[in-house]
Structure formats: C-alpha cells, structure tokens
C-alpha positions in Angstrom: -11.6 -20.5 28.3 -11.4 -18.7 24.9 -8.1 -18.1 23.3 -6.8 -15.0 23.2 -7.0 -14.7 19.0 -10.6 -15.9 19.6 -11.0 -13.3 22.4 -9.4 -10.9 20.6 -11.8 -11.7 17.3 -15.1 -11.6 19.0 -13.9 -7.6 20.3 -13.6 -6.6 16.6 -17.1 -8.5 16.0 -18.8 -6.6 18.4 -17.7 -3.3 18.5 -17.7 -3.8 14.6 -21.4 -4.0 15.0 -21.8 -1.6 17.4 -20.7 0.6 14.5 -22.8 -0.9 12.2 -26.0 -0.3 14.2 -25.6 3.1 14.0 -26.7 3.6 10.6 -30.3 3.1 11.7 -30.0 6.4 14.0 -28.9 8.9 10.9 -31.9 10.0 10.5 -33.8 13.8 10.4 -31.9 13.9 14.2 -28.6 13.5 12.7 -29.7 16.0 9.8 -30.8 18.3 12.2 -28.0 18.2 14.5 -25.6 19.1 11.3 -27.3 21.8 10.5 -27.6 23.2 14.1 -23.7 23.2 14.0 -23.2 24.9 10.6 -25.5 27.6 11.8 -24.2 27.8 14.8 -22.7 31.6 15.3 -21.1 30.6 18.7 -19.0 27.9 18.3 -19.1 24.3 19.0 -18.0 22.7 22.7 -17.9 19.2 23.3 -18.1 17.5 26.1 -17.3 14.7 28.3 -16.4 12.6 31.5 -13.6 10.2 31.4 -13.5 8.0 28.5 -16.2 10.2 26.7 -14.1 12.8 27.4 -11.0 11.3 26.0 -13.8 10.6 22.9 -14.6 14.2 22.3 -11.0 15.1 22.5 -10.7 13.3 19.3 -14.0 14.8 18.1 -12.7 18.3 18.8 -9.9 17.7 16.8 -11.4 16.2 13.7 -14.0 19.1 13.3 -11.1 21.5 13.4 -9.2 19.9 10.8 -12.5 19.6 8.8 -13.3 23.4 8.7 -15.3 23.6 12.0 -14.5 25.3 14.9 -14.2 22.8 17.9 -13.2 23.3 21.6 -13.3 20.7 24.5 -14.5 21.7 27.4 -14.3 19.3 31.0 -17.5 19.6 32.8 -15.7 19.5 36.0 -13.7 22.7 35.1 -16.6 24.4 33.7 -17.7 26.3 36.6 -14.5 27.1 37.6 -13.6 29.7 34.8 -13.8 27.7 31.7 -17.3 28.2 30.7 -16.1 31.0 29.4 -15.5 28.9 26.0 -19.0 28.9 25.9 -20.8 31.6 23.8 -24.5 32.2 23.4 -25.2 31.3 19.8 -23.5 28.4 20.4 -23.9 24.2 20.2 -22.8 22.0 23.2 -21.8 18.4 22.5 -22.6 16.5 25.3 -21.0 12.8 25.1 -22.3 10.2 27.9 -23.1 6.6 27.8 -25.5 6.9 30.6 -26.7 10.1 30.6 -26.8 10.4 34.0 -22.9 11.6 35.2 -23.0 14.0 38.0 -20.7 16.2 36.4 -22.9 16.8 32.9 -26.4 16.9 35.5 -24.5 20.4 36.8 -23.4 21.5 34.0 -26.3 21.5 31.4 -28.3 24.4 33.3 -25.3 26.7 33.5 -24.9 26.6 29.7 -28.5 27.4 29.2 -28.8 30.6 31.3 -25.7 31.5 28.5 -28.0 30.5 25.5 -26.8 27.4 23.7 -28.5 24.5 22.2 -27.5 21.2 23.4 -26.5 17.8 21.4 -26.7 14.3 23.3 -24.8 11.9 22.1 -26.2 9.1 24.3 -26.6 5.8 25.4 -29.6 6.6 27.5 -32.4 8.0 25.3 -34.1 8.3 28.9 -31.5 9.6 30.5 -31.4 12.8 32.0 -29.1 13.8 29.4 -31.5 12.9 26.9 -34.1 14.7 28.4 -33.0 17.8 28.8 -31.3 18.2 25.0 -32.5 19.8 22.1 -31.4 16.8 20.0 -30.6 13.4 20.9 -28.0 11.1 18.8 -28.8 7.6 19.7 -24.7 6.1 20.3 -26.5 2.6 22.3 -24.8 0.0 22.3 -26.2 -4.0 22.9 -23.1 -4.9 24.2 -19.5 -4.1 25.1 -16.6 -6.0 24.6 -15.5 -5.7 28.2 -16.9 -9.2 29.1 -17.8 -7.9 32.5 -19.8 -4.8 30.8 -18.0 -2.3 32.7 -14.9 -0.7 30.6 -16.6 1.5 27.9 -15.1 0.0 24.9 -17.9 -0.8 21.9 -20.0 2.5 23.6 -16.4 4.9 22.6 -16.5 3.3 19.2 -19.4 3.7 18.7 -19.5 7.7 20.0 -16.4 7.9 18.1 -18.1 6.9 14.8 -21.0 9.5 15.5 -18.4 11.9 15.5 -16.8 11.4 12.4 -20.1 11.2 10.8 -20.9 14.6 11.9 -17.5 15.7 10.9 -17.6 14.4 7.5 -21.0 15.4 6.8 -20.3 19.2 8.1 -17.3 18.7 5.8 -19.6 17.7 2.7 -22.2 20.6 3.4 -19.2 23.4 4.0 -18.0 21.7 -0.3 -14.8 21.4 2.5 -12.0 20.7 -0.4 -8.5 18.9 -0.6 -6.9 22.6 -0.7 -8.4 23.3 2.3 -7.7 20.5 3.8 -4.3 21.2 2.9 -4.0 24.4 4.7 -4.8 23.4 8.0 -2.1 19.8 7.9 0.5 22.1 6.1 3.3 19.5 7.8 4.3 15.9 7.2 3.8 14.3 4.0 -0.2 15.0 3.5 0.5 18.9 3.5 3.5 18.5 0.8 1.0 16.5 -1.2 -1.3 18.9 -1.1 0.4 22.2 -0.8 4.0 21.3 -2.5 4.5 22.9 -5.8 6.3 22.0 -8.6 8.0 25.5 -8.5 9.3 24.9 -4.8 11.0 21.6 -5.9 12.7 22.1 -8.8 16.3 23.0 -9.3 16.7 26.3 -11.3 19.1 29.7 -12.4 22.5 28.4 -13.1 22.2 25.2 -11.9 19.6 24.4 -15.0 21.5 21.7 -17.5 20.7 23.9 -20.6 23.1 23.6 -24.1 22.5 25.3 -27.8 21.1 22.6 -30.2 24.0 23.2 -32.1 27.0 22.1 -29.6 28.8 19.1 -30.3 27.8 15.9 -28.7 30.6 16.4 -26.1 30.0 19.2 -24.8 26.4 17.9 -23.8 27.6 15.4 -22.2 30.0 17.5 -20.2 26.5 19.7 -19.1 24.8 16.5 -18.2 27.7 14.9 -16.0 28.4 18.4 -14.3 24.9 19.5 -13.9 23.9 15.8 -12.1 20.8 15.3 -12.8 21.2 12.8 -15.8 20.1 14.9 -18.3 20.3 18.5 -19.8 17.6 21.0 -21.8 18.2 21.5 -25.6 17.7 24.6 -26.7 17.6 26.8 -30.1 18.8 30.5 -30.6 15.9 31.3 -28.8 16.1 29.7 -26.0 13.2 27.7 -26.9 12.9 23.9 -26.0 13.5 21.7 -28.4 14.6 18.9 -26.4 16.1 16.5 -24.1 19.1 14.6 -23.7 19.1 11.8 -21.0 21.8 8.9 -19.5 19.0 6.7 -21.6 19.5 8.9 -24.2 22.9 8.8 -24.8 23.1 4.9 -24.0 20.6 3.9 -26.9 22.3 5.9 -29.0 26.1 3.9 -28.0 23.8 0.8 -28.9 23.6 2.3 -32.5 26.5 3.6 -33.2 30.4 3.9 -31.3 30.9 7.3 -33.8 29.2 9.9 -31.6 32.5 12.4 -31.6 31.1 14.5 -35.0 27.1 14.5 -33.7 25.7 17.6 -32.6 23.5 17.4 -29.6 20.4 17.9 -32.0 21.2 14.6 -33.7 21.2 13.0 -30.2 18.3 14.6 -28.3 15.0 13.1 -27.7 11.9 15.9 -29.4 9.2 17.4 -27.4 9.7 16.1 -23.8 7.3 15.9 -21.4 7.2 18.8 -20.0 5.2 20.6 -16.7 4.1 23.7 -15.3 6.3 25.3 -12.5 2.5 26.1 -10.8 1.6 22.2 -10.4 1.5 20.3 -7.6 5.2 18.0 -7.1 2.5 15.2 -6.2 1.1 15.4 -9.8 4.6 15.6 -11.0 5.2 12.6 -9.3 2.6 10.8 -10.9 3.7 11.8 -14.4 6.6 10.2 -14.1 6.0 7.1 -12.7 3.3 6.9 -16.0 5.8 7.3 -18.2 8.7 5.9 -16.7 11.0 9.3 -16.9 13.4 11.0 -14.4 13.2 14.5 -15.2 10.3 16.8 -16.1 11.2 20.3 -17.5 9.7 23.0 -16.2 8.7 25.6 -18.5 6.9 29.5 -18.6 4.6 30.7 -21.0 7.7 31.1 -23.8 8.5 27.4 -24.1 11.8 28.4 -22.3 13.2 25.9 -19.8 13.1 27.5 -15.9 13.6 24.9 -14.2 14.0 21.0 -13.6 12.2 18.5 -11.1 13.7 15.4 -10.6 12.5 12.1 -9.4 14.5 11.6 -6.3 14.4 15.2 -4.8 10.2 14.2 -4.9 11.1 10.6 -3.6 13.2 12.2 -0.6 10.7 15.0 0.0 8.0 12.1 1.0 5.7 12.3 -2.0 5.8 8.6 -2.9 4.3 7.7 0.3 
C-alpha cells in the first residue's frame, strides 16, 4: 500500500500531465473556437452536469473578469425557463467528459432551433456531444487520479485548463489591459493596486507640513513633530519647493554639529527631493520608495508647489506591499 505522501505525489503527476497533454489539441480548433466567441453577438453560455458543471462555474467567472461576457447555464433547468439566457447569435459551451449525459443529449437541439453555435469541450471525440458541435476541444484524459477511475479529477483539471486558455487568449486578442482588469476587481488589494491613486492617499490642505526656507531651525522642527509625518516641505516666497527636512535629516545633522539653535531651515534641509505626481498610481509610489529607501514622497502640481504628502505607512496599511 502506497503512503499517503506517495499517493498524494503520483495525483499531482498525473493530473500534471493531463494538463500537459493538452498542448497538442491547441490547434486551428482552439483558434477557431476563440474567434467564434469574440464574434459572438449573443453571448457566451457554458455548460455543464455535476462536476463539469461546477468546472464551468469557474469558467463563467474567469471570462467575465477577462472582458467577456459569461453566463452558466444548468442543462437540467434549461427547459424550465432558463434558456432564456440563451440568445441567437450566440456560443454554447458544452463541458462533458463523456459526451454522452442525458441532460446535455436534450438540451443541444433546443438551443439550435434558437440559433447558436456549439463548443465541446470533451472527453469523447465520438461522443454524441462531439458529434453534434460545431467545434470540438479535445479535454481527454489517459487517466484519472481516482485510482478506481470513477471521481472526475485529472478530466476537471484538465477542462479547467481549457478554460483558462480560452480566457487568456480572448483576453490577448480583446489587448484586455491591467486598467481594465482593474475596473472589474475594484476591491481587495489587486483593485487598490491598480486603481489607487496617489491623489487618494496622500494627506493634504492644512494638514501639509509646509515652513518658509527662511524660519529658524526650531520652528521646523515644531511643523515636523506636530504635522507627524517625520518630515515637513521647504518652501520659498513662492511657495515653490525647495526642499525637505526629515527625522534623518535632522539626526545627521546632530551628528555634525550640537549648535543647530541659529540655523535656518535652509541650512538644514535636504535639495530637490524626490518628488511624485498626485495622478500616479500609490502602487508606483510604493515602489519609489522602497528604491530609494525614503518615507515620504511630496506630491506636487504643475507649479512646483507642494499639495500634498504620501507616506509609507498609510500605503503599507492600505495593502499595497502585498
């Protein structure tokens, strides 16, 4: 009797290579099947029994995320009201290892009186299934892990793979980009990476640490310990930047010198800061500062004059290191 990490390894072997012997099937099918569905001006419905079902659930849900318009549809509801998701013009995805379930056999002539084409994605490529579509997506499998060859296990992996090929392709051919990706997973931490500006992070108005470059020393610090944020903006009669006083800042300088009590907060400040645009994304804030090992990035408009600040932990807490 096997042990159960050997048992366990030889599942990942074969539905690994269930996967794997996929590849050979992409071929002018699989091309033609993508293009069906980007043509397609009815929709997409995919389709399913049991575990194939549960399978095109997933499908479903990865073409919508992807830019294309997925339902699911259970054959056994179908002709009890809900073929009404099917519209002529449309594509049906038809997921079966056999081919041959009851269920699919009725439905596959009521959705051609309505005027879709059918996709097989089969184990059967003489199956009835198989036979009656207008393209067939070889998901066969040699074996399945379930060592008495009855719970579909390698056959879902490998139906699920199909799918995200599809998916992925449909994504490539629609130039499908990270922004809108973004716009449909607008919660949790993949939409704030994507979507999250700079502008919508940072603290501003009054709360700004801002001082003349000709204060006193003191009085800089005072903005920097009430303000919180470790550092403050240096500014001239303008209002221009023209600097940045951090904690590091100021300890550096205590390193040089105890006499800071006649220094103006020009002497003190640190020229041309990094600096970033309130329209950038947080993430890329994010990333400029863990490459140059700062805190605080000043946000600035098309004057030069400070409107804002980000700082590292409010993008830490917001999720965007993860």
């Amino acid at each position: 009797m096997k042990s159960i990490i050997e048992k366990g390894k030889e599942v990942i072997r074969i539905e690994a290579q269930a996967v794997a012997g996929l590849e050979k099937g992409i071929d002018e099918r699989f091309s033609r099947a993508v293009e069906l569905i980007y043509e397609s001006t009815g929709g997409v419905v995919l389709t399913g029994m049991g575990k194939s079902g549960i399978i095109a659930r997933k499908i479903v849900a990865t073409l919508n995320s992807t830019g294309t318009d997925a339902q699911f549809l259970h054959p056994s509801e179908a002709a009890h009201g809900d073929l009404g998701m099917v519209k002529p013009g449309g594509v049906l995805i038809c997921i079966s290892k056999s081919g041959d379930t009851e269920e699919i056999r009725e439905l596959i002539p009521l959705v051609r009186r309505i005027g879709v084409k059918i996709i097989a994605m089969v184990g059967n490529l003489q199956s009835h299934l198989a036979l009656q579509a207008d393209i067939v997506l070889d998901i066969s499998v040699e074996e399945e892990a379930c060592p008495h060859d009855l719970a579909p296990t390698a056959s879902t992996t490998a139906a699920l793979a199909m799918g995200d090929a599809l998916a992925v392709a449909l994504l490539d051919k629609r130039e499908f980009t990270r922004e809108d990706f973004a716009r449909f997973h607008p919660g949790g931490t993949l939409g704030r990476k994507l979507l999250l500006t700079v502008r919508e992070m940072m603290v501003q108005g009054n709360d700004i640490p801002i001082v003349r470059d000709d204060v006193s020393l003191s009085e800089a610090i005072y903005v920097i310990t009430s303000k919180r944020l470790g550092a403050t903006c240096v500014v001239n009669g303008g209002g221009t930047l023209e600097g940045i006083i951090t904690d590091g800042d100021l300890r550096r300088l205590l390193q040089r010198t105890q006499n800071i009590s006649n220094l103006r907060a020009s002497e003190a400040m640190t020229k041309h800061p990094k600096t970033i645009s309130g329209s950038m994304l947080a993430a890329d804030a994010l990333r400029e500062m863990e490459t140059y090992n700062i805190t605080q990035l000043i946000v600035l408009d098309e004057s030069r004059k400070p409107v804002g600040i980000v700082h590292l932990h409010d993008l830490v807490k917001a999720g965007l290191n993860e």
